[in-house]
N, C-alpha and C positions, 0 to 999 in steps of 0.2 A: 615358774617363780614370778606370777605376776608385780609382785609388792617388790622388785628386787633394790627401786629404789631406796625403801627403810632401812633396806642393810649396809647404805653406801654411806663414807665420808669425804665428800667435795672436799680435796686438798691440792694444797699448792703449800710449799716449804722453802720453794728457788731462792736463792739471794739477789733474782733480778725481778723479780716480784715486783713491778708497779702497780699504780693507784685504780689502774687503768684495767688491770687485770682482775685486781679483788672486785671494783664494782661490778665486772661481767659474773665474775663468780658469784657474786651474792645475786644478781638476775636469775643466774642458773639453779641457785640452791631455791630460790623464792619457786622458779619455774619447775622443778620435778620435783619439789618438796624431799632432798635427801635428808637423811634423818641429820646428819651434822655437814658441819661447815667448819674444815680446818686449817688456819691460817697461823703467820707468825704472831709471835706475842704485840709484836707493832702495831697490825691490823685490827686485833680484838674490838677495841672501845666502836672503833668505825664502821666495823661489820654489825656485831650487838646492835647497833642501832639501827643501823639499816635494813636488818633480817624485824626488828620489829618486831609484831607476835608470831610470826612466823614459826608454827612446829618444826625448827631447825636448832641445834642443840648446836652452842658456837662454841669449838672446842679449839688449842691452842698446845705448844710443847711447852718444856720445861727443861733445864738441860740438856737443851739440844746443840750438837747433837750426839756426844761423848760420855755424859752423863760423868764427868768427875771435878766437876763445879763444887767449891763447900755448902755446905750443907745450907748456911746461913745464905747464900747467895740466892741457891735455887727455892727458899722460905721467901725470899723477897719474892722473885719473879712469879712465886703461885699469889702471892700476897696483891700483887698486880695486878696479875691477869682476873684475878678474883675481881678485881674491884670495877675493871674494866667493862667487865660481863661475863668473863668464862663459865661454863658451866660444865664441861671435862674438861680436865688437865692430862696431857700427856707425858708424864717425867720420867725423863730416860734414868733408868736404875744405874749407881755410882757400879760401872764394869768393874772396872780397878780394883774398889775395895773388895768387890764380892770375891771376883777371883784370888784373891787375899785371905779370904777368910775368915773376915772382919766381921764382926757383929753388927758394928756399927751400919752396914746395910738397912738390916730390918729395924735397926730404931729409928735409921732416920724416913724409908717409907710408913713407916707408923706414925709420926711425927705430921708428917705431910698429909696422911688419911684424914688426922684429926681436924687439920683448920680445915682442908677442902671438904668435910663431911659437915663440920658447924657451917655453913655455909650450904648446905644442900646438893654441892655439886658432887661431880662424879672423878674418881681417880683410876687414870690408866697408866701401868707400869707397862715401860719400853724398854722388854731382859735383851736384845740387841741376838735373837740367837744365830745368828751370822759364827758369833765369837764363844759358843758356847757349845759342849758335847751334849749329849743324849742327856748323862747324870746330871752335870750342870742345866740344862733346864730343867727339868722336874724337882731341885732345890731349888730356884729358882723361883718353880710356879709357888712351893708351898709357901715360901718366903715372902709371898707378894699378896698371898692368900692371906697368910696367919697376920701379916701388916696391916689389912683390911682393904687392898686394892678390890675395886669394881671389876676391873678385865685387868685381864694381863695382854701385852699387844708385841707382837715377834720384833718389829724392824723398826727402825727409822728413816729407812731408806737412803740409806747415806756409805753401809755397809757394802761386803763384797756381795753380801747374797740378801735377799730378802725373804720371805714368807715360802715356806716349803710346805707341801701337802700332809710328810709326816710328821713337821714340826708340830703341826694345829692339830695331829690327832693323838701325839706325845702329849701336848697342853691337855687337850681336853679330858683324857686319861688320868691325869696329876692332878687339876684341878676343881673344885666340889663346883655343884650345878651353879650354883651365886654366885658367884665370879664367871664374866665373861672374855671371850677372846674375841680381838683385833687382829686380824689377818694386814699387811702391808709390806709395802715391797714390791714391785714389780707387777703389780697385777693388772694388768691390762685393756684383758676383754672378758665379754660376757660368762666365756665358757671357765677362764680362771676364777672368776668370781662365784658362779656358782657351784663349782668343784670346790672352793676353800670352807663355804659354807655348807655342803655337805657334807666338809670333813670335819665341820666344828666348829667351825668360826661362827660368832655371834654380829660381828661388823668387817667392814671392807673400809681400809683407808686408801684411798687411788686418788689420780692425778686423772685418769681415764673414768670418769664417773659418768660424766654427760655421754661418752661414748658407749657405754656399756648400757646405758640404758633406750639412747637411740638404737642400740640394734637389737633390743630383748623388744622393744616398740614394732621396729621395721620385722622382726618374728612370727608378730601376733596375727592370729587368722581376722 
């Protein structure tokens, strides 16, 4: 998997996240060309600029990282990060209500499709499946499907568990070929990365990007 760079998302989400840190990361996303770069909502404006034209898609969360923010709150923070530069949004799905039963789930990710899609950008739901059964994802996926989400993406990394090999292959089974998956969570190295994406995953969110690809590099004949 030569390209494995295109499947990675340069991420950092820490809350000790200095200035210091994002500029290296935006070197590093400039320097292996990973397909995104994901940072807190704070860094957006900063990074956008500085990735330039840079084929790096600057992607950002959204209810992070519990996803039971009103509704009206997390309209602001896409409203923002929109304006900033985003161009995925990552929003974590209201846990709470779904497990509820609420409807109000899928209207309000439909709600959120619509400005980030008038806008050209791209919407990624964060179902948290840490906190969810087999059945529960697969409502799940179709919920985030029928709303008009882009990907649906496992983790936020903040859970007890992240990204499971049968989760991504549960996803990709529920979910129709247009709609992509985001693998996240704990994935490390090279060999996790390319196991997630042969199980389906269509992207890699890590924290281990630059390392995973120095060693797919230190690999090559």
């Amino acid at each position: 998997m030569n390209n494995i760079h295109r499947f990675l998302e340069h991420t950092a989400l820490s809350a000790t996240l200095t200035h210091h840190d994002v500029e290296k990361m935006i070197r590093e996303a400039h320097e292996y060309n990973f397909v995104g770069l994901c940072l807190p909502p704070f860094w957006v404006k900063k990074a956008k600029r500085d990735l330039g034209k840079a084929d790096v898609q600057m992607v950002t969360v959204v209810g992070f990282p519990l996803g039971y923010q009103m509704s009206q709150t997390k309209e602001a923070e896409i409203q923002k990060a929109l304006k900033d530069g985003a161009d995925e949004l990552d929003v974590v799905m209201n846990i709470s209500a779904f497990k509820s039963g609420l409807p109000w789930t899928k209207i309000e990710l439909a709600k959120y499709a619509g400005i980030i899609h008038e806008q050209e950008a791209f919407l990624k739901v964060i179902i948290e499946t840490a906190y969810l059964s087999e059945e529960e994802i697969r409502i799940a996926c179709k919920l985030c499907a029928d709303a008009g989400a882009d990907f649906v993406k496992t983790s936020t990394g903040m859970a007890s568990e992240g990204a499971k090999i049968e989760d991504i292959k549960l996803m990709r089974a529920c979910l129709p070929s247009n709609v992509g998956i985001k693998a996240s969570g704990g994935i490390k190295t090279y060999e996790q990365a390319k196991a997630f994406l042969e199980a389906g995953a269509d992207r890699i969110g890590t924290s281990s990007a630059v390392r995973i690809v120095q060693y797919k590099n230190e690999q090559a004949p």
